[in-house]
MARBA-3410 file (N, C-alpha, C, O; in Angstrom, 1 decimal):
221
11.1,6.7,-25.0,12.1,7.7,-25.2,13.5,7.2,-24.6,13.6,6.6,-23.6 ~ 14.5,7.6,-25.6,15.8,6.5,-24.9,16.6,8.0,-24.9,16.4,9.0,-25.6 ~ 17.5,7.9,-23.8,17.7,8.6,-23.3,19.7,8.7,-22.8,20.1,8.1,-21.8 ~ 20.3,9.3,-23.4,21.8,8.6,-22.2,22.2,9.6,-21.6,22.5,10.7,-22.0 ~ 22.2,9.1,-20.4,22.5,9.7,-19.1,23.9,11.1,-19.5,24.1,12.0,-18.7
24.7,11.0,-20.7,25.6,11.9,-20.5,25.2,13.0,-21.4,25.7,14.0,-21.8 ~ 23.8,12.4,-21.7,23.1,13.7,-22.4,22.0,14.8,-21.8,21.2,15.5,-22.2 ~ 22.5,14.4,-20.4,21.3,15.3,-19.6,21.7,16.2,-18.7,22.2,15.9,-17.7 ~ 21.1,17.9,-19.1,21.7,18.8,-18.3,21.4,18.5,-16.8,20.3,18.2,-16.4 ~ 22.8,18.9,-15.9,22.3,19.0,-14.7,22.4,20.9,-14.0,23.3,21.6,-13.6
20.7,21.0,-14.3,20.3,22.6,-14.1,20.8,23.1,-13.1,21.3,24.2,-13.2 ~ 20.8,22.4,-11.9,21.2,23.4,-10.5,21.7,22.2,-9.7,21.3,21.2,-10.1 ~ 22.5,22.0,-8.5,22.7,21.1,-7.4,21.4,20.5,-7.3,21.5,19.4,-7.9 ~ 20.4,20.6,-7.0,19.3,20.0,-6.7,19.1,19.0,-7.6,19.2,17.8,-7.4 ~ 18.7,19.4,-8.7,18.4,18.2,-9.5,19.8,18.0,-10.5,19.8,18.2,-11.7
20.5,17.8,-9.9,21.9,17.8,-9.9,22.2,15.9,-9.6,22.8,14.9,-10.1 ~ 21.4,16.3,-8.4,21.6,15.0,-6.9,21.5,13.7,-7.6,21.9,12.8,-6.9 ~ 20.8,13.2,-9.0,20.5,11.9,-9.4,22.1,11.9,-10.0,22.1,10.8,-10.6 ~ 22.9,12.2,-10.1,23.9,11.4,-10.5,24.4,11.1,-9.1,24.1,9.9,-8.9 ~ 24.8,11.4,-8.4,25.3,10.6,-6.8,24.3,10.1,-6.1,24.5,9.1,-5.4
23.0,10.6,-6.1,21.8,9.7,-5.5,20.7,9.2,-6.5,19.7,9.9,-6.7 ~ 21.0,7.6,-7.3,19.9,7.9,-8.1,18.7,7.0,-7.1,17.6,7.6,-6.9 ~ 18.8,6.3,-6.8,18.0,5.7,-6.1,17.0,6.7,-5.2,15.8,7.0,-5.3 ~ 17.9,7.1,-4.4,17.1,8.3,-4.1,16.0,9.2,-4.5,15.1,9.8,-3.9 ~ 16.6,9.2,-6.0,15.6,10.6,-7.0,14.8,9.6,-7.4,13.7,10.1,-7.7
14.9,8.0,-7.7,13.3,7.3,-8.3,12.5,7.4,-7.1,11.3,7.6,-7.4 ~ 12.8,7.5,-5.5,12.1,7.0,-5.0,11.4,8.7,-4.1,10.4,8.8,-3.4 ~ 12.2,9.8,-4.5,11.5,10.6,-4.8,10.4,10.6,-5.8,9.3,10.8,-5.3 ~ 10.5,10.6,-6.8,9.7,10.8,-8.4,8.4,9.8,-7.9,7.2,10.2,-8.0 ~ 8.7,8.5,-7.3,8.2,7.5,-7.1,6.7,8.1,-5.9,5.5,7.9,-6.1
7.3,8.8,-4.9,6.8,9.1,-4.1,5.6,10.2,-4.0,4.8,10.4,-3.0 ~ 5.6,10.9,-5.1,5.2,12.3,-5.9,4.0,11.5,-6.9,2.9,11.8,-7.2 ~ 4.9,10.4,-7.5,3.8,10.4,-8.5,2.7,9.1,-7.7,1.6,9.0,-8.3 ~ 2.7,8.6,-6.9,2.2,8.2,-6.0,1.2,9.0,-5.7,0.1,8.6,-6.0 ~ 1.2,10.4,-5.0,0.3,11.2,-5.0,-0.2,11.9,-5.9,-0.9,12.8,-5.3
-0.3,12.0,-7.2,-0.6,12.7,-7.9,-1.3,11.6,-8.7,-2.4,12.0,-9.2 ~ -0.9,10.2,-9.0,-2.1,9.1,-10.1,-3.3,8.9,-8.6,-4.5,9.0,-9.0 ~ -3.1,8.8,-7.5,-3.8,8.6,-6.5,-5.1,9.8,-6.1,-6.2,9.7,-5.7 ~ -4.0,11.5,-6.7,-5.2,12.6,-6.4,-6.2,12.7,-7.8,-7.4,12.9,-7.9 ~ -5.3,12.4,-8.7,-6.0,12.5,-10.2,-6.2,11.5,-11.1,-6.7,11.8,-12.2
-5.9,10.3,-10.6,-6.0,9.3,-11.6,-5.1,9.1,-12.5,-4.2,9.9,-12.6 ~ -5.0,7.8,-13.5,-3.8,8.0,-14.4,-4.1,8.9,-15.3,-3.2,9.6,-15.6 ~ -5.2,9.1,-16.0,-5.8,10.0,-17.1,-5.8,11.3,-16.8,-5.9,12.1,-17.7 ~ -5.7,11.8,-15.2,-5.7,13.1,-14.9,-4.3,13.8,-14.7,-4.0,14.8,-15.3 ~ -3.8,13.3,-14.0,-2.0,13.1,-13.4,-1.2,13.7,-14.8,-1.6,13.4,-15.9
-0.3,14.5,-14.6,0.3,15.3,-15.7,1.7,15.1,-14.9,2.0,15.1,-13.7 ~ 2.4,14.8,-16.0,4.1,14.0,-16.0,4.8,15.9,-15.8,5.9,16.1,-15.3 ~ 4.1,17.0,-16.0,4.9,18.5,-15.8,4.4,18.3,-14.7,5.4,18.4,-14.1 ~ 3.6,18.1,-13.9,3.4,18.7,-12.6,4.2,17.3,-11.9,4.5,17.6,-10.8 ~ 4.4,16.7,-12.1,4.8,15.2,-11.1,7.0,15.9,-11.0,7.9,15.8,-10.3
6.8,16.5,-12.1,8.3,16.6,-12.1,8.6,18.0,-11.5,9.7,18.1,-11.0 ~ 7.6,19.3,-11.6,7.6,20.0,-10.7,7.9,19.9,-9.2,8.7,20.5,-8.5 ~ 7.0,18.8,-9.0,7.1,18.8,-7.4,8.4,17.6,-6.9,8.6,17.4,-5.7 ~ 9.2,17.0,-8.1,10.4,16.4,-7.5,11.7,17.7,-7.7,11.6,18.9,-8.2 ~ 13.2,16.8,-6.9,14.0,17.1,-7.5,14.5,16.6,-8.6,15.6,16.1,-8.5
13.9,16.5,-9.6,14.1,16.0,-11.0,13.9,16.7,-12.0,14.2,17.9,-11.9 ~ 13.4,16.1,-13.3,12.9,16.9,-14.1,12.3,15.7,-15.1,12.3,14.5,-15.0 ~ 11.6,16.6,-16.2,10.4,15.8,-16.9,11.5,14.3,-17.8,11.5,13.1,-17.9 ~ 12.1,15.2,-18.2,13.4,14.5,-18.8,13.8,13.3,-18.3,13.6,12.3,-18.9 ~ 14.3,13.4,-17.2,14.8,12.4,-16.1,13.5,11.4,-16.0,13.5,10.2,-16.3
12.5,12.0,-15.6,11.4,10.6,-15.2,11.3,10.0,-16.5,11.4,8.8,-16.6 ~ 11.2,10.7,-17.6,11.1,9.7,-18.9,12.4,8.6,-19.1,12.0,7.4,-19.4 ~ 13.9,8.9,-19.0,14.7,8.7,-18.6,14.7,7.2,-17.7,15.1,6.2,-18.3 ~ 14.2,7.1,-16.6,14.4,6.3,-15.2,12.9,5.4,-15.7,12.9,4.2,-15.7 ~ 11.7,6.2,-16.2,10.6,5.2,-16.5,9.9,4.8,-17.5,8.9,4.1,-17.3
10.1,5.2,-18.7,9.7,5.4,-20.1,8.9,6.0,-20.0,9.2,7.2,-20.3 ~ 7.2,6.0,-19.5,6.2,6.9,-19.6,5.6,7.1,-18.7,6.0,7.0,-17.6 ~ 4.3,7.6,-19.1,3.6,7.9,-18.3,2.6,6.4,-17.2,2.0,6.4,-16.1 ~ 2.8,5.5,-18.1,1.5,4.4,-17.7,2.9,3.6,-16.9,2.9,3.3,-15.7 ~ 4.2,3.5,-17.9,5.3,2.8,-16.9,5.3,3.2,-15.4,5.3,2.3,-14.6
5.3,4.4,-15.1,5.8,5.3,-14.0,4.1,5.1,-12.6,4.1,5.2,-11.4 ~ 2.9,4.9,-13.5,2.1,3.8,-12.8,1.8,3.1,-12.4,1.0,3.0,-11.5 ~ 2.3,2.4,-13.0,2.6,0.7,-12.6,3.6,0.6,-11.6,3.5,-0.2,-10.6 ~ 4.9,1.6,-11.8,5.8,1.5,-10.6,5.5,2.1,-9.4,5.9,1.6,-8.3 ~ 4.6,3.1,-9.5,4.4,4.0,-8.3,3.6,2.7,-7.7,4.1,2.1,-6.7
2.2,2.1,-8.4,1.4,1.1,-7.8,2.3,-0.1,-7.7,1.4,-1.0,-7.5 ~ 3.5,-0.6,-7.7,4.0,-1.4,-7.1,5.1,-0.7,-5.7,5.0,-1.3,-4.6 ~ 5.6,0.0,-5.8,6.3,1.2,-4.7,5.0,0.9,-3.3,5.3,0.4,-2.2 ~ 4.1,1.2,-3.7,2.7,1.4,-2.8,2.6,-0.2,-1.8,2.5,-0.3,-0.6 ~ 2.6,-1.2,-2.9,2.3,-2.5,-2.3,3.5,-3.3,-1.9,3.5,-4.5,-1.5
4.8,-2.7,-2.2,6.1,-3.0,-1.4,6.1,-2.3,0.0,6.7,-2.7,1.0 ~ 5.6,-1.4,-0.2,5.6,-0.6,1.7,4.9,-1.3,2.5,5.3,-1.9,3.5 ~ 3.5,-1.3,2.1,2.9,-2.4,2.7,3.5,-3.5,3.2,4.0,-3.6,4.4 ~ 3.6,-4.5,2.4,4.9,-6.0,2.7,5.9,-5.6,3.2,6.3,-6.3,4.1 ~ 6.5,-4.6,2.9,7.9,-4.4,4.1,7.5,-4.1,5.3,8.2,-4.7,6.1
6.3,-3.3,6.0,6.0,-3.7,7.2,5.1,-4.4,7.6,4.7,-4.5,8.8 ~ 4.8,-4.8,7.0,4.2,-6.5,7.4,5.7,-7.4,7.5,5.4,-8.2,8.3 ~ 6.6,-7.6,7.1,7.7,-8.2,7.7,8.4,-7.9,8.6,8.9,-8.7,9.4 ~ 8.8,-6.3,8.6,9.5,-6.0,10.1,8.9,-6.0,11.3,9.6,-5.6,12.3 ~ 7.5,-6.3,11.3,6.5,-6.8,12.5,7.1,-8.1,13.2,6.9,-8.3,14.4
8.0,-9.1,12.3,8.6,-10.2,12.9,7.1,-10.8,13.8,6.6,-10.2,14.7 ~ 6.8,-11.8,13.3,5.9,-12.4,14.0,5.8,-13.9,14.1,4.9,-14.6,14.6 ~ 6.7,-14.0,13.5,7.1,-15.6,14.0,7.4,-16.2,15.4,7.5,-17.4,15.7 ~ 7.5,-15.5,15.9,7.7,-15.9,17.2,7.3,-15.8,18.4,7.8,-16.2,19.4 ~ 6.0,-14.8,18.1,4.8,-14.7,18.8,3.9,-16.2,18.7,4.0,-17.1,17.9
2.8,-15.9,19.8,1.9,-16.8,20.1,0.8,-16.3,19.0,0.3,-15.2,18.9 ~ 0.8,-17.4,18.2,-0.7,-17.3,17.1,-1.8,-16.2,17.5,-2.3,-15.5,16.6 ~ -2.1,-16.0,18.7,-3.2,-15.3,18.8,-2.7,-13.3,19.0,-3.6,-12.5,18.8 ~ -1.6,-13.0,19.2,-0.8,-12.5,19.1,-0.1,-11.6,18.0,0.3,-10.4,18.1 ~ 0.0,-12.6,16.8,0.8,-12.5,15.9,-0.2,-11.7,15.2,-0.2,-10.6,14.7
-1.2,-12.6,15.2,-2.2,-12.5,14.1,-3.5,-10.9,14.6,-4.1,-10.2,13.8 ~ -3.3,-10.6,16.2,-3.4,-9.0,16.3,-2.9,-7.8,15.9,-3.5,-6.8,15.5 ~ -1.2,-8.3,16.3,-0.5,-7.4,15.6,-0.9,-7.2,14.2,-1.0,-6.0,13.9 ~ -1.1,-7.9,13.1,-1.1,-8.3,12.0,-2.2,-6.9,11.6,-1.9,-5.9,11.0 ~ -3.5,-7.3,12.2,-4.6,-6.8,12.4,-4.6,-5.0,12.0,-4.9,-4.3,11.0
-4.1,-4.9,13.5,-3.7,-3.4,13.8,-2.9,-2.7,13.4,-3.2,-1.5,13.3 ~ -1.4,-3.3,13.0,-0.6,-2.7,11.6,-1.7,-2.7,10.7,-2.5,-2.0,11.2 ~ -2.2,-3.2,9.4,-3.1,-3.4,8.9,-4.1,-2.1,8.9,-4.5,-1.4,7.9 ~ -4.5,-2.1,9.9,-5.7,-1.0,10.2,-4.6,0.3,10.3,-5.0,1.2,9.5 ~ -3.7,0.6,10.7,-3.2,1.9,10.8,-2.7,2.2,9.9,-2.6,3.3,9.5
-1.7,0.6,9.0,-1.1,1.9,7.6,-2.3,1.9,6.9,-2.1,3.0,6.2 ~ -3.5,1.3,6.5,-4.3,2.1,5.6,-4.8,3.5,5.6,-5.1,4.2,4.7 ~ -5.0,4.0,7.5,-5.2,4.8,7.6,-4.8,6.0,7.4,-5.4,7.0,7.1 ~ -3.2,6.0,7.7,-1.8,6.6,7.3,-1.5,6.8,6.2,-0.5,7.4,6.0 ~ -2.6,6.1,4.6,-2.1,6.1,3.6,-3.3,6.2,3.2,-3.9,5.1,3.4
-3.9,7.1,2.7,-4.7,7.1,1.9,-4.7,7.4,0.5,-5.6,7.5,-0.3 ~ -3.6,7.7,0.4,-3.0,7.6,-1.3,-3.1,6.4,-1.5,-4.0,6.0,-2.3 ~ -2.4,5.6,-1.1,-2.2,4.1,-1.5,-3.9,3.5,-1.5,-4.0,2.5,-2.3 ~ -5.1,3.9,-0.7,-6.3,3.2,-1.0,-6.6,4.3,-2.0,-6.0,3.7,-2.8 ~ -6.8,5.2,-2.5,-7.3,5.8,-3.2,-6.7,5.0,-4.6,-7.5,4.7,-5.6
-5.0,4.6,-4.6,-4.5,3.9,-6.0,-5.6,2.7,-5.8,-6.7,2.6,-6.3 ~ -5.1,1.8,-5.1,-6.1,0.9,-5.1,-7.4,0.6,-5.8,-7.6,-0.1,-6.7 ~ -8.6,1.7,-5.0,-9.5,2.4,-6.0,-9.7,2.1,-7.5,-10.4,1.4,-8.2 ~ -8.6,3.5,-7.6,-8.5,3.6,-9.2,-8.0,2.2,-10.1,-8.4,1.9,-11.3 ~ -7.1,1.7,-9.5,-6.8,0.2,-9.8,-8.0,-0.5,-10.1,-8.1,-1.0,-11.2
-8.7,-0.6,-9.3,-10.4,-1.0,-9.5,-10.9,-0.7,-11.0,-11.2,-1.4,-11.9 ~ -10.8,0.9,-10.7,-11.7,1.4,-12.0,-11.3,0.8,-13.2,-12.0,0.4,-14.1 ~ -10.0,0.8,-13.2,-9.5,0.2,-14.2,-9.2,-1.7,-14.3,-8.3,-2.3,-14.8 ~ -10.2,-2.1,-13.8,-10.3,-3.5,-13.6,-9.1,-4.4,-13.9,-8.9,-5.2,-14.8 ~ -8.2,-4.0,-12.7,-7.1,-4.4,-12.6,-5.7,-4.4,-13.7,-4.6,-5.0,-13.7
-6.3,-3.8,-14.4,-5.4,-4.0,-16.0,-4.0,-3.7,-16.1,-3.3,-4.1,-17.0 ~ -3.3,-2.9,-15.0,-1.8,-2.3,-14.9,-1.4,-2.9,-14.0,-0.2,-3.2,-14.1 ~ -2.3,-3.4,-12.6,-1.9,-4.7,-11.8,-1.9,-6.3,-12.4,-1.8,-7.5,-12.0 ~ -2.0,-6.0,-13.1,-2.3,-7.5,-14.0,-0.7,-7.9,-14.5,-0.3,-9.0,-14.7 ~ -0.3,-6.9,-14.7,0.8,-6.8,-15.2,2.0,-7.5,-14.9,2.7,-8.3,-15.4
1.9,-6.7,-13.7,2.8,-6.9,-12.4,3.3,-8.0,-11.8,2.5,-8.4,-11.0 ~ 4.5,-9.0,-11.9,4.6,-10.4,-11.3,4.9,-10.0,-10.0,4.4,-10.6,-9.0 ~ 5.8,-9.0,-9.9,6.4,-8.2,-8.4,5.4,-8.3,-7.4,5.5,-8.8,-6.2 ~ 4.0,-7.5,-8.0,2.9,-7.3,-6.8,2.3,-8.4,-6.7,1.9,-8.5,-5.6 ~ 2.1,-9.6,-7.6,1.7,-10.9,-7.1,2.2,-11.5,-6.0,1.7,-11.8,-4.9
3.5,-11.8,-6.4,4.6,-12.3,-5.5,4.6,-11.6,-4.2,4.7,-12.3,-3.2 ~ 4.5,-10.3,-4.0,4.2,-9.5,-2.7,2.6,-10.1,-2.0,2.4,-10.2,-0.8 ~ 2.0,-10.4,-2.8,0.8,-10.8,-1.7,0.6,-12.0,-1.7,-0.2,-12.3,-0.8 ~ 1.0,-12.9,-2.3,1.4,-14.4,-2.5,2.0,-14.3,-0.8,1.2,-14.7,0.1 ~ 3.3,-13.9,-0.6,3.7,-13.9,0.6,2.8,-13.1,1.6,2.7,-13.8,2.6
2.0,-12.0,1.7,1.3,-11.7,2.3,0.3,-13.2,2.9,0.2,-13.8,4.0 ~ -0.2,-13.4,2.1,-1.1,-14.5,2.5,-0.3,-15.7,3.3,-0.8,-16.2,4.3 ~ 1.4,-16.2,2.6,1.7,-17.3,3.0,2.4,-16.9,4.9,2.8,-17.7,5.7 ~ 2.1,-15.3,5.0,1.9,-14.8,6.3,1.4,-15.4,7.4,1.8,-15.8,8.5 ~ 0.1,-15.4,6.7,-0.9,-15.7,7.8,-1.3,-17.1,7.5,-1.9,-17.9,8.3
-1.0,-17.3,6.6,-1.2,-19.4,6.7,-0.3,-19.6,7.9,-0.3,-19.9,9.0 ~ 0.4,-19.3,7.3,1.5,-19.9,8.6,1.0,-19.2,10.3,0.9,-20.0,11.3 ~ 0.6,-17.9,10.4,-0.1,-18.0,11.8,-1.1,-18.7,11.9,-1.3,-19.0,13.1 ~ -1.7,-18.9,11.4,-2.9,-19.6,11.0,-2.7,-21.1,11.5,-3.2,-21.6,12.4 ~ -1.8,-21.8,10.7,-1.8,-23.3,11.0,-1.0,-23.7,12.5,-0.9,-24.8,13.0
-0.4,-22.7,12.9,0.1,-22.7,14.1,-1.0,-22.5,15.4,-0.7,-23.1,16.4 ~ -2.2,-21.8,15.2,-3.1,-21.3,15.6,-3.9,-22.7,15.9,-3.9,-23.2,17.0 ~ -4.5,-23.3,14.9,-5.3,-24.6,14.7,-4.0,-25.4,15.2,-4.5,-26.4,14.8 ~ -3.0,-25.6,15.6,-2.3,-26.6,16.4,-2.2,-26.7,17.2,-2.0,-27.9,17.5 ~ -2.2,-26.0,17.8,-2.0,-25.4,19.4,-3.6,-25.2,19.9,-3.7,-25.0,21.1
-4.6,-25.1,19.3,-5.8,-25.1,19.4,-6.7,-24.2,20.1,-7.6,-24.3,21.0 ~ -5.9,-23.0,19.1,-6.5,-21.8,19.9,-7.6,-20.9,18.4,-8.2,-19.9,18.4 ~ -7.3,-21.9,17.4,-8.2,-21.5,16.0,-8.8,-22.3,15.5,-8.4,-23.5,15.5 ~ -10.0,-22.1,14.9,-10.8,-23.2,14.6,-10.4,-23.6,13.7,-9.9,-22.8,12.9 ~ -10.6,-25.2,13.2,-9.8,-25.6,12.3,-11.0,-25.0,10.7,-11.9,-24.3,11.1
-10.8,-25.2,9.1,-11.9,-25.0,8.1,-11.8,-24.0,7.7,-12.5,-23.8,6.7 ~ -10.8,-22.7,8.3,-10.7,-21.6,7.4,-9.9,-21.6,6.4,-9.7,-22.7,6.0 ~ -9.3,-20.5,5.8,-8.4,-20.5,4.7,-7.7,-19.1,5.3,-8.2,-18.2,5.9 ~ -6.5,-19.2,5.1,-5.6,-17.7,4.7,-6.3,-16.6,3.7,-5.9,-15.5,3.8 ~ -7.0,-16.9,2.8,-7.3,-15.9,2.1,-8.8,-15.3,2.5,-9.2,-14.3,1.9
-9.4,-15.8,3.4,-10.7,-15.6,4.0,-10.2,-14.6,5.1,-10.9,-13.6,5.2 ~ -9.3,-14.7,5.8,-8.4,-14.3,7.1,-8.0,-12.4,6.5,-8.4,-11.3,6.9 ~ -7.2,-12.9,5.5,-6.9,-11.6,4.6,-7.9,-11.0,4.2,-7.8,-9.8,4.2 ~ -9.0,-11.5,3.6,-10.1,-10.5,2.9,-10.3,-10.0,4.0,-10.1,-8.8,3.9 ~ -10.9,-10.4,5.3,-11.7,-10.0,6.4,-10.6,-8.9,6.9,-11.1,-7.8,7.2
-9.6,-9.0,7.0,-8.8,-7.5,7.5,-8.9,-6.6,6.7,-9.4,-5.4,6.7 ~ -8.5,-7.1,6.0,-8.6,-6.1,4.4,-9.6,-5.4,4.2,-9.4,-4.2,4.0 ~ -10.9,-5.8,4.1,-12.3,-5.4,4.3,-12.7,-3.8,4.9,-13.1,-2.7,4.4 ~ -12.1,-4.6,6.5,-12.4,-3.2,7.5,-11.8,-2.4,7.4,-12.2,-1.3,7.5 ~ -10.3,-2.7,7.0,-9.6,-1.4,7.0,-9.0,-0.7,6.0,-8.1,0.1,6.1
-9.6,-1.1,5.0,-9.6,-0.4,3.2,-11.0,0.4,3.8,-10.9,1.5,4.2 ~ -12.1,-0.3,3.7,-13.3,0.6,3.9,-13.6,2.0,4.9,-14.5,2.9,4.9 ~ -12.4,1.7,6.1,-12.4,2.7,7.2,-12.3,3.9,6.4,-13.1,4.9,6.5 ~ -11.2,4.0,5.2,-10.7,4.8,4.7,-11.4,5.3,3.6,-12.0,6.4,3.5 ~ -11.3,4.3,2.6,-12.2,4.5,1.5,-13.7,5.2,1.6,-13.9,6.2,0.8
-14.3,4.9,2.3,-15.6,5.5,2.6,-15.8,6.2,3.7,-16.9,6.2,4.3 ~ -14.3,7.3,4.2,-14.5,7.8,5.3,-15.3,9.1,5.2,-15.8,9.7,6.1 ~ -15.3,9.5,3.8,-15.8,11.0,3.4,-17.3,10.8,3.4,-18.0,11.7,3.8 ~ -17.8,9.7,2.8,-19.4,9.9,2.5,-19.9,9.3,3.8,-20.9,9.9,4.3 ~ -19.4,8.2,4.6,-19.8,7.5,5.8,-19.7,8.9,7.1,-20.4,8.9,8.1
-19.0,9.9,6.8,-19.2,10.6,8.2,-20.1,11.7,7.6,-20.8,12.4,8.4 ~ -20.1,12.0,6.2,-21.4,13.0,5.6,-22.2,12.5,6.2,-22.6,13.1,7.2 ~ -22.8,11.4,6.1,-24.3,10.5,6.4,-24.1,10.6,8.0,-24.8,11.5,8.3 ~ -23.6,10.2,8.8,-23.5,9.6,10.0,-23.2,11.0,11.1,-24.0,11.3,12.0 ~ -21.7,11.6,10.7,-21.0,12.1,11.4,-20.2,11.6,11.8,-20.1,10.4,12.2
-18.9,13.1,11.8,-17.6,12.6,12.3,-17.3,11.6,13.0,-16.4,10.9,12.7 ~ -18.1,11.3,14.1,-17.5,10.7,15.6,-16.3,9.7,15.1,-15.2,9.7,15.7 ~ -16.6,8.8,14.0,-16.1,7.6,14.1,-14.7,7.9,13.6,-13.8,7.2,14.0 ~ -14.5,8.6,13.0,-13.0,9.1,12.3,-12.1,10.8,13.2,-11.3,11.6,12.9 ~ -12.7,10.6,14.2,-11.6,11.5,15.3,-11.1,10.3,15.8,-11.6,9.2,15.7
-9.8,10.8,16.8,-8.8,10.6,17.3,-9.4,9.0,18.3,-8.8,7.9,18.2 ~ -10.3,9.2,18.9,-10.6,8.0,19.6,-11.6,7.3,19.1,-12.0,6.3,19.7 ~ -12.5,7.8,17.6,-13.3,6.8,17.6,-12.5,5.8,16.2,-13.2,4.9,15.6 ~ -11.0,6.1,15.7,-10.3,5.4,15.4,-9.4,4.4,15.9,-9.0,3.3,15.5 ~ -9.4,5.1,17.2,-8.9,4.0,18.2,-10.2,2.8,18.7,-10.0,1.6,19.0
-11.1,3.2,18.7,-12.2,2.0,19.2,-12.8,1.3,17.8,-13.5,0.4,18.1 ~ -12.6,1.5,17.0,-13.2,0.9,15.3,-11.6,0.0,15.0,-11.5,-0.9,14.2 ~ -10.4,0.4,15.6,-9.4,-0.6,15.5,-9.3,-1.8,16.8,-8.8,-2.9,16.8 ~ -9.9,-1.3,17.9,-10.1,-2.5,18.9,-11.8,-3.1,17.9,-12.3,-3.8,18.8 ~ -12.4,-3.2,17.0,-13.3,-4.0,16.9,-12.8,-4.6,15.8,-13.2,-5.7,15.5
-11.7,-3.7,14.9,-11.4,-5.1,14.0,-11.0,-5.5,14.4,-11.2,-6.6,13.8 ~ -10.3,-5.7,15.4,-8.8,-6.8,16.3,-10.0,-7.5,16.5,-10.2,-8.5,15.8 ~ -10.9,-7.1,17.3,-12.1,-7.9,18.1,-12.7,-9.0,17.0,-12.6,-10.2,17.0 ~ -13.4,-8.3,15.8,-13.9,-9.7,15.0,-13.3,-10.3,14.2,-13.9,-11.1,13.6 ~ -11.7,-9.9,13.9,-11.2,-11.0,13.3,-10.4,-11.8,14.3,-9.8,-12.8,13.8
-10.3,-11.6,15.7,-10.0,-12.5,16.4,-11.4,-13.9,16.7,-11.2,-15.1,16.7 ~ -12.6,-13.1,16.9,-13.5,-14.0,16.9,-14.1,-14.9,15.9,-14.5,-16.0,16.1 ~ -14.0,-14.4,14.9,-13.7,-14.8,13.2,-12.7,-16.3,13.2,-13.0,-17.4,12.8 ~ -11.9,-16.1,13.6,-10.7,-17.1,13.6,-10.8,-18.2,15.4,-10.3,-19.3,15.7 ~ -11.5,-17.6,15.9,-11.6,-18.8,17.6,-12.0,-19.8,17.4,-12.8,-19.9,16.5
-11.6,-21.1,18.1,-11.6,-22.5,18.2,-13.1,-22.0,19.2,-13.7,-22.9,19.8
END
């Protein structure tokens, strides 16, 4: 749908705001539809209700994303840019390998837990055998550097000889990745079967001292 901007009513101040803030209104729209392919999937998710709940309108998102699968693809790249942006303002370069690679850890463990939209996209990304991430050079490049993260703590680690030499960076990453996608992902059926304990306030705090714990042991000289 092509669209020119001086053909589009602005209904009230509110959704008004994308001509002086547009950045702002994608990363509203962005933010919404994030939770809505994440609550319903892409096949469930309705472009009227995503525009309901911005200050936008249905118009405008077609407008800023062409469709409905475009505005998926962005949301699921939006998702794996937050990620990598705090995985960089962690600054860990300048920490001691064993250090760096904690912090790493424990960020890790808390934004998945803090985001369960983003593992739920994930998920559905699955279902869909990667086919709209496939797409994406943006999200490659974002975990490309993810990984070139922890090589680099990693070969600092094995130099100083505080890591055993024979791993890989992408072994390092699956193994964080592992615990703390699954804390989340299978928090609903794991505490049906089990019980709560492990997902209150302190038994999240002691399931994040054991990932620290075995991916530090995981990686020891």
């Amino acid at each position: 749908m092509s669209i020119n901007e001086s053909e589009l009513p602005e209904k009230n101040s509110s959704r008004g705001r994308w001509k002086q803030d547009p950045e702002g209104v994608r990363a509203n729209i962005l933010a919404v539809a994030l939770e809505e392919f994440s609550a319903n999937g892409l096949s469930g998710a309705r472009m009227d209700e995503i525009a309901a709940k911005t200050r936008s309108s249905k118009r405008m998102i077609y407008y800023y994303f062409g469709d409905k699968e475009s505005l998926y693809l962005k949301a699921l790249e939006a998702a794996y840019k937050k990620v990598r942006k705090g995985e960089e303002q962690l600054e860990l370069n300048h920490l001691p390998p064993r250090d760096a690679l904690s912090r790493l850890v424990a960020f890790t463990f808390d934004h998945h837990r803090e985001s369960p939209a983003f593992i739920r996209l994930v998920m559905i990304e699955n279902i869909h055998h990667g086919r709209y991430l496939e797409q994406s050079d943006e999200i490659k490049s974002l975990n490309e550097a993810a990984i070139s993260q922890i090589a680099g703590i990693y070969a600092k680690g094995v130099a100083e000889g505080v890591f055993r030499d024979g791993l890989t960076p992408l072994r390092i990453h699956w193994l964080i990745s592992a615990m703390s996608f699954f804390n989340v992902s299978n928090a609903t059926t794991f505490s049906m079967l089990f019980g709560p304990e492990l997902q209150s306030a302190s038994g999240q705090v002691s399931l994040k001292g054991d990932v620290c714990e075995t991916v530090m042991r995981f990686v020891a000289a």
